[in-house]
N, C-alpha and C positions, 0 to 999 in steps of 0.2 A: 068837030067838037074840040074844045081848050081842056087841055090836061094840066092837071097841079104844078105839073115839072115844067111845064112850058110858062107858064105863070113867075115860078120861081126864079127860071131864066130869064124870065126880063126883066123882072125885079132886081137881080144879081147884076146884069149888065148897064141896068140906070140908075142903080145907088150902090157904093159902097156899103155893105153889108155884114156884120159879123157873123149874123146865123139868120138863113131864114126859112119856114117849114112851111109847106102851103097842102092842103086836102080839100077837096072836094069832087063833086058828083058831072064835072061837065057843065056846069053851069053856075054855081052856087059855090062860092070859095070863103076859105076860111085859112087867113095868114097871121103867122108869128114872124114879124122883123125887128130883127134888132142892129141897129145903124147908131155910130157917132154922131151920122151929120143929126140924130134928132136933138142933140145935145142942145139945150137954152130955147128950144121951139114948144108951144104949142103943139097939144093934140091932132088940133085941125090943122095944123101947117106939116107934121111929120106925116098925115093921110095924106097933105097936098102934094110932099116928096114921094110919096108911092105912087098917088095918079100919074104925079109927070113921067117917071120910070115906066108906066105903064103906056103913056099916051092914049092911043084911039083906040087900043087893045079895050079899055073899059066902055066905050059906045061900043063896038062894036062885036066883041067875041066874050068878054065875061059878064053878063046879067047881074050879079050880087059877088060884093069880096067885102068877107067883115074881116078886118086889120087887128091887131094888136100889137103896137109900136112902142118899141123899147130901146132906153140909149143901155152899150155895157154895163153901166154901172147899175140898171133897175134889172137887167136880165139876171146880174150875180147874186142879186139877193135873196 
């Protein structure tokens, strides 16, 4: 089973990250990232930097990860 902390770590080790918080049940995730690199990108392009970050982790070990992708300046507000 994939734990939230295991998730967080490879999210932390394939993006640049200023904070990132991840919960869920083993199967079913729920992440708050906030990254510069989202800075001038697209919604769909900043979940694209998390897939890759993530790799084959999303076929094959986490079933659902709903994101919430923030650059510093939207996390400050």
């Amino acid at each position: 089973m994939t734990h939230p902390e295991q998730i967080k770590t490879h999210i932390q080790n394939g993006l640049e990250c200023d904070f990132v918080e991840v919960k869920g049940d083993g199967h079913h995730f729920e992440a708050v990232i906030v990254s510069s690199a989202f800075r001038g990108k697209s919604k769909v392009q900043q979940h694209q930097l998390v897939y890759r970050a993530l790799g084959d982790r999303m076929r094959e070990e986490i079933h659902a990860l709903s994101m919430r992708t923030l650059t510093p300046e939207e996390w400050g507000k």
